[in-house]
C-alpha positions as CSV (number, residue, x, y, z in Angstrom):
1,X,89.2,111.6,143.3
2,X,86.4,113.2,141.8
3,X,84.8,111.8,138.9
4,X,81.3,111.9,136.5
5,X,79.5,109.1,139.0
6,X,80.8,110.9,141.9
7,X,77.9,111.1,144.8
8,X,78.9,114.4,147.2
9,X,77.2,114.3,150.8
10,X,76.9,117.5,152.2
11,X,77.9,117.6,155.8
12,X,76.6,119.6,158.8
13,X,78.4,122.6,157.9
14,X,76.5,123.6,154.7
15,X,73.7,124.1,156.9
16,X,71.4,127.2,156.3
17,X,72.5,126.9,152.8
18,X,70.7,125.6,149.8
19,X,73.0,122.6,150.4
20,X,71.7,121.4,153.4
21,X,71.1,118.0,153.6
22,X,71.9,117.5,149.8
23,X,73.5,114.3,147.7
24,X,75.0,115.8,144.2
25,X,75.4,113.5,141.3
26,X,78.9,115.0,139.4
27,X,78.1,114.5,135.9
28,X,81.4,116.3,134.8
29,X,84.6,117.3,136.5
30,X,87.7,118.3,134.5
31,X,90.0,121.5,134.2
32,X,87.3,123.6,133.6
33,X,85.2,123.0,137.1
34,X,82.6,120.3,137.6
35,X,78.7,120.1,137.2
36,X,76.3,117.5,139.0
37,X,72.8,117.5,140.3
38,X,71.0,117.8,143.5
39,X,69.3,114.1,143.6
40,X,67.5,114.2,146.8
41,X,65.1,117.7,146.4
42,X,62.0,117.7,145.0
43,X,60.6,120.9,142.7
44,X,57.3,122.2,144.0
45,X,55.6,121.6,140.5
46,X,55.4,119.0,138.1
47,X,56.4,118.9,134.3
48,X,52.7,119.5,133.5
49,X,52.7,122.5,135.5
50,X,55.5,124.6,133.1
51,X,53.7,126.4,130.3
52,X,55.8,124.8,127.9
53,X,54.9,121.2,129.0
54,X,50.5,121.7,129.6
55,X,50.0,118.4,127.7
56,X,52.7,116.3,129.3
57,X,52.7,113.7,131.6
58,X,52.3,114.8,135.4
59,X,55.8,113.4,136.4
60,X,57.9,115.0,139.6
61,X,60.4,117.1,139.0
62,X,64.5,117.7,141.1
63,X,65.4,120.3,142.0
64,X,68.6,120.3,140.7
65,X,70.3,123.3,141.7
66,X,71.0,126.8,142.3
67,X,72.2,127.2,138.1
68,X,70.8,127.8,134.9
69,X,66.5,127.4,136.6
70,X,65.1,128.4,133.9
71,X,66.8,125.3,132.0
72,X,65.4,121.3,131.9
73,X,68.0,118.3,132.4
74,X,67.5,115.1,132.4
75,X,69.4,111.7,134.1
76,X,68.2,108.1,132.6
77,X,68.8,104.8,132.2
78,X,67.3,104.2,129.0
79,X,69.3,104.3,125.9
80,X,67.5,102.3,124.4
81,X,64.4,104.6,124.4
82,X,66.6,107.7,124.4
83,X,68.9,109.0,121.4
84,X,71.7,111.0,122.2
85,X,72.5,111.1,126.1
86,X,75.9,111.0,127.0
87,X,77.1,107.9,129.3
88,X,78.1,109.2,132.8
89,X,78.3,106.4,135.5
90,X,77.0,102.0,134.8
91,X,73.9,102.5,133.2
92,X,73.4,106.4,134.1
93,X,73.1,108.9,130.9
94,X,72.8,112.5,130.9
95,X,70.6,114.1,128.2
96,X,69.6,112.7,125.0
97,X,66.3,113.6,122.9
98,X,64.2,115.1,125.0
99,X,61.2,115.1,122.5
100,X,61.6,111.1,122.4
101,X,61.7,111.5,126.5
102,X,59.0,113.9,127.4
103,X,56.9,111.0,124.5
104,X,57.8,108.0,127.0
105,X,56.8,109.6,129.8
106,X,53.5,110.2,128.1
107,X,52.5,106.9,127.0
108,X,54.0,105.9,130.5
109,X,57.0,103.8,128.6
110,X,59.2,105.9,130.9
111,X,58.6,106.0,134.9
112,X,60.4,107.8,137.9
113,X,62.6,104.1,138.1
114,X,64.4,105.3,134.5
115,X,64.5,109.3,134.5
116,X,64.7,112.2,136.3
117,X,63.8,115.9,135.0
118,X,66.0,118.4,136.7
119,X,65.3,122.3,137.0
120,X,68.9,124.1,137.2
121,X,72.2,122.3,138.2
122,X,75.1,122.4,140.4
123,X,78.5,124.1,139.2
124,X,81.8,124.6,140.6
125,X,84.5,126.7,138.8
126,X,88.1,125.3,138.7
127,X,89.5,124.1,141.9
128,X,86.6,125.5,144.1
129,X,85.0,121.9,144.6
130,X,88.4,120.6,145.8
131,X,88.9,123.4,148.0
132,X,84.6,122.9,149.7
133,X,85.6,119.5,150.1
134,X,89.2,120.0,151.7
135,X,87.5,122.3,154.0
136,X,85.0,119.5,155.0
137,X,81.6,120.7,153.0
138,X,81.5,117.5,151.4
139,X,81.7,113.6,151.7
140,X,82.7,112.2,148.7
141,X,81.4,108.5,147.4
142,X,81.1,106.7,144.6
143,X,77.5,106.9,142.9
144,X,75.2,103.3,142.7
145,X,72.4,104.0,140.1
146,X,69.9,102.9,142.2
147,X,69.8,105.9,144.2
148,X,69.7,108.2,141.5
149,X,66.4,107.3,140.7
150,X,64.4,106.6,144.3
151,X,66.1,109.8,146.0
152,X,62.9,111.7,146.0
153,X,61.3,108.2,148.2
154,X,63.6,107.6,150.7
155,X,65.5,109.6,153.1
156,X,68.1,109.5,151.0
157,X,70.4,111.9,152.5
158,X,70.2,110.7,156.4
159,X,71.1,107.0,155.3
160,X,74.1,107.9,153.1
161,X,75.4,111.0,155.6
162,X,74.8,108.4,159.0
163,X,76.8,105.2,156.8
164,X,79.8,107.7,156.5
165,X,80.1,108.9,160.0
């Protein structure tokens, strides 16, 4: 069953897509579709390097998927630094203040170990993620923090697709 925590492994067959070799953090999944976010693909510029954000912190960005690129999100573990965000998975939030966030990772409070700053997202319209996965486009596993937040340093798609074969 597909839930918000839900890790999806992409399998062989979504090669030559903009899946390949991807690991997708569902952060929602109900009647409506389901949204998550690539964890393991790294954006070619930093937050520093968007117009909007010239005096931030140089901190990586995901990328996060093929929707909604012109748009910011955010995955952290720190509530207690961060208003707002809306509890997903253990100690895993989505969203929150990103004024009190984007402060953090300025005064280095914040590091890659407690957030991640997505560019786009992954979305699925009703049904159409249970039908990918029926037809074998997906590996489906239950989410551990952790990775969430060291994808970018580790092969993290080889080790999780290679434990499920």
């Amino acid at each position: 069953m597909i839930t918000a925590g839900t890790v999806l492994i992409s399998t062989p067959s979504l090669d030559d897509s903009i899946f390949e070799k991807t690991v997708v953090f569902i952060t929602e999944h109900n009647e409506k579709g389901a949204m998550g976010f690539v964890i393991n693909k790294s954006f070619p510029r930093k937050l520093n390097e968007l117009i909007e954000f010239t005096d931030s912190a140089a901190f990586p960005l995901a990328d996060g998927g093929p929707v909604e690129r012109e748009h910011l999100y955010f995955l952290h573990q720190r509530p207690d630094l961060i208003e707002g965000g809306v509890a997903i998975a253990g100690s895993t939030f989505l969203g929150g203040n990103f004024k009190q966030a984007i402060t953090h990772l300025t005064n280095t409070t914040l590091s890659e170990k407690d957030i991640k700053i997505f560019i786009g997202y992954c979305g699925w319209d009703p049904q159409q993620l249970e039908d990918e996965i029926a037809e074998g486009s997906w590996l489906v596993d239950d989410a551990d923090s952790k990775i969430i937040f060291t994808a970018q340093t580790i092969p993290l798609w080889e080790l999780i697709y290679e434990s499920k074969e």
